[in-house]
MDTraj code that builds the backbone (N, CA, C; nanometers):
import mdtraj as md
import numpy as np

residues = "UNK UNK UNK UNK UNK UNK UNK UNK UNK UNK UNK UNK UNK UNK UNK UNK UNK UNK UNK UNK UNK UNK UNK UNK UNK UNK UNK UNK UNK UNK UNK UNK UNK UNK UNK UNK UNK UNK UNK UNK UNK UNK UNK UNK UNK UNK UNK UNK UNK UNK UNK UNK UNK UNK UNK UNK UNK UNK UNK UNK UNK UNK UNK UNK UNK UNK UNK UNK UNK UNK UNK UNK UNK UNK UNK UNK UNK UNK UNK UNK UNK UNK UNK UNK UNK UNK UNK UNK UNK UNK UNK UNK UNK UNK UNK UNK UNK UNK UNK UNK".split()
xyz = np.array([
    [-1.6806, 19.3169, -1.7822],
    [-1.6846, 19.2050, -1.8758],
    [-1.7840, 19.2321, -1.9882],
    [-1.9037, 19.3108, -1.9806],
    [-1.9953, 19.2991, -2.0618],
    [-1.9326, 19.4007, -2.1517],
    [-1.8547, 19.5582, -2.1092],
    [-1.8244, 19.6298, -2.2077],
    [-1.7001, 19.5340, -2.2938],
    [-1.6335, 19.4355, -2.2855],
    [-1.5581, 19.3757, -2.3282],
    [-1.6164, 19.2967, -2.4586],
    [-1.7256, 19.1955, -2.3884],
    [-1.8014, 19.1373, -2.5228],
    [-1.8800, 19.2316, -2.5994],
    [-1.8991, 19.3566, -2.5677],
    [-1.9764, 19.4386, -2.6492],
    [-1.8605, 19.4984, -2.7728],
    [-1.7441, 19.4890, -2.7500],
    [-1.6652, 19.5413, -2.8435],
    [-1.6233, 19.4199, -2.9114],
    [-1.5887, 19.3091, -2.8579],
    [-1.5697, 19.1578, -2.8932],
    [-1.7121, 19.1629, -3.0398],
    [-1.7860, 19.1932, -2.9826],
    [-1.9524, 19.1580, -3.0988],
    [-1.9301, 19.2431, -3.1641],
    [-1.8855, 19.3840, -3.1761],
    [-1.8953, 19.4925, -3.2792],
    [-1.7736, 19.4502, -3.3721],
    [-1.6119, 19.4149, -3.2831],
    [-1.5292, 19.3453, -3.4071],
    [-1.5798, 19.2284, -3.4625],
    [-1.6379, 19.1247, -3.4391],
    [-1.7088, 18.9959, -3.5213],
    [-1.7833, 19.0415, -3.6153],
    [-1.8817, 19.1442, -3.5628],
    [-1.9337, 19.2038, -3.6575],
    [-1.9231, 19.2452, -3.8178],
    [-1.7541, 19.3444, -3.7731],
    [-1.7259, 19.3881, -3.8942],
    [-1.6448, 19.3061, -3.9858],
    [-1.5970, 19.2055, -3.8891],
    [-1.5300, 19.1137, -3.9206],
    [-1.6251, 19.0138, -4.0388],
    [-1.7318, 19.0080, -4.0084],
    [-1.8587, 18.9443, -4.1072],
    [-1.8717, 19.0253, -4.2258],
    [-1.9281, 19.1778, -4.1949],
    [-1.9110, 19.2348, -4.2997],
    [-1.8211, 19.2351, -4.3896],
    [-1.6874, 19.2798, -4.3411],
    [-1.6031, 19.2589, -4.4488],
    [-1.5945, 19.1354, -4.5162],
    [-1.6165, 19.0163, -4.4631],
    [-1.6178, 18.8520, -4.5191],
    [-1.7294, 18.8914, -4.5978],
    [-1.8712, 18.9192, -4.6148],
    [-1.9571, 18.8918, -4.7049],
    [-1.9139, 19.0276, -4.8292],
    [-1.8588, 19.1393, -4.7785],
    [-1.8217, 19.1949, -4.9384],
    [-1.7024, 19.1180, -5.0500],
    [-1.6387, 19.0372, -4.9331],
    [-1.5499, 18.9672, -5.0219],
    [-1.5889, 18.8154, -5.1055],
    [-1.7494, 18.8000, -5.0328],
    [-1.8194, 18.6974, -5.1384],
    [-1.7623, 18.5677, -5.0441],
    [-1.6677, 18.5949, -4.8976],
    [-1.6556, 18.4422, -4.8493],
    [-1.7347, 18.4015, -4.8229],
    [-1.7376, 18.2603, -4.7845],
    [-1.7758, 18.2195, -4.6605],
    [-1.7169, 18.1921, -4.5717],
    [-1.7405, 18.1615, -4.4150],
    [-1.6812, 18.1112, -4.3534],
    [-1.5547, 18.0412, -4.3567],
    [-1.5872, 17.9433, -4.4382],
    [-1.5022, 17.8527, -4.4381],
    [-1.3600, 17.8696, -4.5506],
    [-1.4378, 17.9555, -4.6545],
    [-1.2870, 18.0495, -4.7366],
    [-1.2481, 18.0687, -4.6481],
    [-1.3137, 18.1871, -4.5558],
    [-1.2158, 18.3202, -4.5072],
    [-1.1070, 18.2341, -4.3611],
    [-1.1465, 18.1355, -4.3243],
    [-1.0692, 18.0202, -4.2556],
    [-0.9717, 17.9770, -4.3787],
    [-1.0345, 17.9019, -4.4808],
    [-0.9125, 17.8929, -4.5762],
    [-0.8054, 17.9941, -4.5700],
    [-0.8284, 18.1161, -4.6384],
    [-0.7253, 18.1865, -4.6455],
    [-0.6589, 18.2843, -4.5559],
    [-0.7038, 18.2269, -4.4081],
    [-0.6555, 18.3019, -4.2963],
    [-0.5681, 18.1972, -4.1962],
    [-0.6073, 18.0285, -4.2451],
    [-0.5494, 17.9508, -4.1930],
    [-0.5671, 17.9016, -4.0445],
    [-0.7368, 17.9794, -4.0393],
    [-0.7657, 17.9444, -3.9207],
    [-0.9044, 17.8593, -3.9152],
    [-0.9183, 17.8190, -3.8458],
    [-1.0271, 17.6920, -3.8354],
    [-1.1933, 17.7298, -3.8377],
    [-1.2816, 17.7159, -3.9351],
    [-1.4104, 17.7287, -3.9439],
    [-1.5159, 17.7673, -3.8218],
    [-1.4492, 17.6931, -3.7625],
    [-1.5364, 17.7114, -3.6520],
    [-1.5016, 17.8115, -3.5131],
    [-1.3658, 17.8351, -3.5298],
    [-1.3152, 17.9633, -3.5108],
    [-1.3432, 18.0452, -3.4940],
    [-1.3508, 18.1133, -3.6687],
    [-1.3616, 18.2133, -3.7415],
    [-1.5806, 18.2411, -3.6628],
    [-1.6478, 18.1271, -3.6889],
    [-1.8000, 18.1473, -3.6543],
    [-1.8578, 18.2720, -3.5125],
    [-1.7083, 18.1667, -3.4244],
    [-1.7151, 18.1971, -3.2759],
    [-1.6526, 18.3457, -3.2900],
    [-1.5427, 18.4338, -3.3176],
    [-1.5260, 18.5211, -3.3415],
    [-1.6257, 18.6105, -3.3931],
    [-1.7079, 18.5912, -3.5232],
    [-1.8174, 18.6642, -3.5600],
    [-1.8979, 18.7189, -3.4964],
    [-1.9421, 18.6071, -3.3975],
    [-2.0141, 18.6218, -3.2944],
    [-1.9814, 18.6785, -3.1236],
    [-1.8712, 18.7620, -3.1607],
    [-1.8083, 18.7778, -2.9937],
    [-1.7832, 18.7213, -2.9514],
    [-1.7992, 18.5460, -2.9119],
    [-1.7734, 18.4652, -2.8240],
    [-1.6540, 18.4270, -2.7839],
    [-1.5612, 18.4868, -2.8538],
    [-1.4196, 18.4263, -2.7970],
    [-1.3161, 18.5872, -2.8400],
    [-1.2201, 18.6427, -2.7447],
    [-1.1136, 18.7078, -2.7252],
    [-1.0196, 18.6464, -2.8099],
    [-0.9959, 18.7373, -2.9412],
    [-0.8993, 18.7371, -3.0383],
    [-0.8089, 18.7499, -3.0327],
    [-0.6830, 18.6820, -3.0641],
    [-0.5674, 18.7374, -3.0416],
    [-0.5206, 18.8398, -3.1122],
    [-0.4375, 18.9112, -3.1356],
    [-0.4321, 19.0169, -3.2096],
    [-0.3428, 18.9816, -3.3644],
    [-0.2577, 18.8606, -3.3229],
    [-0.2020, 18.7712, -3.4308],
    [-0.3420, 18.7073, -3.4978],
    [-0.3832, 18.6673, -3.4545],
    [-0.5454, 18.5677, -3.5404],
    [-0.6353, 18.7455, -3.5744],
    [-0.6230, 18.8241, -3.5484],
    [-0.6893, 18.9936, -3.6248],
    [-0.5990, 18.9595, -3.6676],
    [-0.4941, 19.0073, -3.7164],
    [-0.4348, 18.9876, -3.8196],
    [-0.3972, 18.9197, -3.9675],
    [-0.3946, 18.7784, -3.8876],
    [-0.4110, 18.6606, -3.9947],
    [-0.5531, 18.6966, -4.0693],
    [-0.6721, 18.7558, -4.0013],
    [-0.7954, 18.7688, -4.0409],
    [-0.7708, 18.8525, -4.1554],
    [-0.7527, 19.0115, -4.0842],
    [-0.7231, 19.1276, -4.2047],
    [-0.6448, 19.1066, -4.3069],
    [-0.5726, 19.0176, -4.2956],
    [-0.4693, 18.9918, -4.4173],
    [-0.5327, 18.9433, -4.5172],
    [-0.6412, 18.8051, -4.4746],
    [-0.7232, 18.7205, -4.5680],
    [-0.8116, 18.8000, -4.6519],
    [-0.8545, 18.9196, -4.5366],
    [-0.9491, 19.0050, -4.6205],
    [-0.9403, 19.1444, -4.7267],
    [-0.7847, 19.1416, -4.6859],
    [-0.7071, 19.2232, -4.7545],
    [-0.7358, 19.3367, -4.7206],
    [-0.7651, 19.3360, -4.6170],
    [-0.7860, 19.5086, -4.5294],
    [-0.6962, 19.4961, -4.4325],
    [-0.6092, 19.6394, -4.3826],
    [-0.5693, 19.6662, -4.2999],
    [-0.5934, 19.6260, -4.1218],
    [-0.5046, 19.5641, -4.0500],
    [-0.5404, 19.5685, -3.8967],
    [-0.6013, 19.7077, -3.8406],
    [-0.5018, 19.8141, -3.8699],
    [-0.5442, 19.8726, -3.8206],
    [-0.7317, 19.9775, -3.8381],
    [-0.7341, 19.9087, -3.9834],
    [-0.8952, 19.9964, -4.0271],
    [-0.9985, 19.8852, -3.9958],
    [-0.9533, 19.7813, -3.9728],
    [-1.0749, 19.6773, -3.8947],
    [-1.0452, 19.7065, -3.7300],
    [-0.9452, 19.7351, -3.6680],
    [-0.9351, 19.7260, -3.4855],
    [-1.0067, 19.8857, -3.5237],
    [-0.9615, 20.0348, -3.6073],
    [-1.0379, 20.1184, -3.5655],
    [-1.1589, 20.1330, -3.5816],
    [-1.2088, 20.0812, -3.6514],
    [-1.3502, 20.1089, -3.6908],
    [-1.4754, 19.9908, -3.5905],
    [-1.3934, 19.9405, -3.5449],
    [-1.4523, 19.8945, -3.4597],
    [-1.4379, 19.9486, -3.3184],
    [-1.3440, 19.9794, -3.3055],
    [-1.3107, 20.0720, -3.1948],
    [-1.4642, 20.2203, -3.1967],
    [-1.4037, 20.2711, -3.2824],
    [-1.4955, 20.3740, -3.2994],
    [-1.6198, 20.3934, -3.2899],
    [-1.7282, 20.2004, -3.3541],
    [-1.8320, 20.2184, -3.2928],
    [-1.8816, 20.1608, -3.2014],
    [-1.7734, 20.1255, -3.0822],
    [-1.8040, 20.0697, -2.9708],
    [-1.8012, 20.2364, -2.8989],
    [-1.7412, 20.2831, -2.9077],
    [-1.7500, 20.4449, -2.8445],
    [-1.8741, 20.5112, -2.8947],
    [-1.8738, 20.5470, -3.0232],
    [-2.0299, 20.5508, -3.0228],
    [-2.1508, 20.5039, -2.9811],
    [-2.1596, 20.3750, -2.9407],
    [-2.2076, 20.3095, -2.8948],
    [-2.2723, 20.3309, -2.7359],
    [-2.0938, 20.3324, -2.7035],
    [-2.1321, 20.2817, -2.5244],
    [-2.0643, 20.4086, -2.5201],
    [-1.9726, 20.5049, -2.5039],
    [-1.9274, 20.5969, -2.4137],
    [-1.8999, 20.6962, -2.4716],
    [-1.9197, 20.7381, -2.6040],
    [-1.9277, 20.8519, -2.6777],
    [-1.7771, 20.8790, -2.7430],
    [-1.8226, 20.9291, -2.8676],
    [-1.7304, 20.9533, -2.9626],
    [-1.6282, 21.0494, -2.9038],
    [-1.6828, 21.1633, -2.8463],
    [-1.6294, 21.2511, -2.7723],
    [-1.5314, 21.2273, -2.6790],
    [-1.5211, 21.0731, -2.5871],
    [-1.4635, 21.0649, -2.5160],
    [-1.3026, 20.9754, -2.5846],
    [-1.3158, 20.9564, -2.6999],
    [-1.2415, 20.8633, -2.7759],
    [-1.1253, 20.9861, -2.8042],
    [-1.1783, 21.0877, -2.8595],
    [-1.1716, 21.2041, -2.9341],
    [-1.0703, 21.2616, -2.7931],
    [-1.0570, 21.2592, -2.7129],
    [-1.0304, 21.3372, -2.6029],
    [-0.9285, 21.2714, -2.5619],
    [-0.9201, 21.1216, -2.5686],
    [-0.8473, 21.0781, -2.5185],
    [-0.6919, 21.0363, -2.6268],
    [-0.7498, 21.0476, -2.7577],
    [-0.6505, 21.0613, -2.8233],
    [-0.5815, 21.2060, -2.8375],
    [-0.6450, 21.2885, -2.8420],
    [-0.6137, 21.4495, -2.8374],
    [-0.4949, 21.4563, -2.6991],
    [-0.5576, 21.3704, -2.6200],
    [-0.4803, 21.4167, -2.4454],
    [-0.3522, 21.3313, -2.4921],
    [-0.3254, 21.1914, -2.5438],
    [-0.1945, 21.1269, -2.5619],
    [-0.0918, 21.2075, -2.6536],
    [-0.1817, 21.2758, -2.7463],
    [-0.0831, 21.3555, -2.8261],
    [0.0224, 21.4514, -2.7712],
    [-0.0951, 21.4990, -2.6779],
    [-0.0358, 21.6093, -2.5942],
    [0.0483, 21.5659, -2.5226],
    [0.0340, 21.4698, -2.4213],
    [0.1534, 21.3848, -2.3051],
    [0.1804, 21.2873, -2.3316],
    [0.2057, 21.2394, -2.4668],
    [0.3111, 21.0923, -2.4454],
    [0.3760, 21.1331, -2.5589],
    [0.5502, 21.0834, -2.5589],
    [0.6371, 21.1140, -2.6371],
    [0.5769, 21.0079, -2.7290],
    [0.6432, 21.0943, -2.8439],
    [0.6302, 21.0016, -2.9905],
    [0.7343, 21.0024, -3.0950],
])
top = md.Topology()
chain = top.add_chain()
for i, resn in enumerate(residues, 1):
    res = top.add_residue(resn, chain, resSeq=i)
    for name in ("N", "CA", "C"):
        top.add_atom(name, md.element.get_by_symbol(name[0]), res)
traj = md.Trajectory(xyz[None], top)
């Protein structure tokens, strides 16, 4: 559970960042994501499991990609907690054994 909210806090995170280069606040980036102020707070803050539709609705508002807000958060939760290396390995190994 804890490695869960630790990646939960690193997406809120960037999820903030990107809101303050875009000059929102809160309550814009709820405006133009159509999701509720207080929501959007609790997300910032890890406290609540995102759906991947509400990431979305988010990245859209912010006009960034799902997928460069889920990776980059991805990426420094591995840096973080279990190493870049092991991220690195494990995408290298799917390439190798899963059809595409």
């Amino acid at each position: 559970m804890k490695k869960n909210k630790s990646f939960l806090s690193i997406l809120g995170f960037n999820i903030r960042i990107e809101r303050h280069r875009k000059g929102y606040s809160q309550e814009d980036l709820a405006d133009h994501s159509g999701l509720h102020r207080t929501y959007i707070g609790v997300v910032e803050r890890g406290e609540k499991n995102i759906s991947i539709f509400n990431c979305l609705k988010i990245a859209n508002a912010l006009n960034i990609s799902l997928h460069d807000l889920i990776r980059s958060s991805e990426e420094h939760y591995f840096q973080n907690h279990e190493g870049l290396e092991q991220l690195k390995h494990a995408k290298n190994n799917c390439e190798l054994n899963c059809d595409m």
